[in-house]
C-alpha positions as CSV (number, residue, x, y, z in Angstrom):
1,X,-10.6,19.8,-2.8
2,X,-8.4,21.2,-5.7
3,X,-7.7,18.6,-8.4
4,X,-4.0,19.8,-7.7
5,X,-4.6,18.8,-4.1
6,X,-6.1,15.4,-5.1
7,X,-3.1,14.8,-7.6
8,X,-0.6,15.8,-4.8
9,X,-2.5,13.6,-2.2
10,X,-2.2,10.4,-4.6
11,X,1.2,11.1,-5.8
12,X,1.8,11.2,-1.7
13,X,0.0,7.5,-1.1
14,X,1.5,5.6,-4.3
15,X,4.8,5.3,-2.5
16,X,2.9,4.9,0.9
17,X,1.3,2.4,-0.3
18,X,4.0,0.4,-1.8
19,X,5.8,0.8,1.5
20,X,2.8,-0.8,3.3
21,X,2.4,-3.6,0.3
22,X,6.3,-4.4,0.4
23,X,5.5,-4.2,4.6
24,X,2.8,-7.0,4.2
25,X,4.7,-9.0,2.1
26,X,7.4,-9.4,4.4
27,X,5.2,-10.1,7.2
28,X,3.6,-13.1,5.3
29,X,0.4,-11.5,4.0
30,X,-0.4,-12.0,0.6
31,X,-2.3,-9.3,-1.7
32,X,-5.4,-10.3,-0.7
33,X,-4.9,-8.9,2.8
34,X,-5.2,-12.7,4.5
35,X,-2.4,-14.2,6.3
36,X,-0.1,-16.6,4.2
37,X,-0.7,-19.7,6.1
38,X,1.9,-21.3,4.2
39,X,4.9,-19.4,6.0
């Protein structure tokens, strides 16, 4: 894989990411990826 490729592939997932983080936030999972058994 080009480093071009690899740079366009993370500059793709960042906001992906974020989407899913945000996503999991929302749903009551902390950053650890366990539930929040405090909701």
């Amino acid at each position: 894989m080009s480093l071009a490729r690899a740079t366009n592939q993370a500059n793709i997932a960042a906001p992906v990411r974020a989407r899913l983080l945000n996503l999991a936030k929302t749903q009551g999972v902390d950053f650890n990826g366990y539930p929040d058994l405090t909701v």
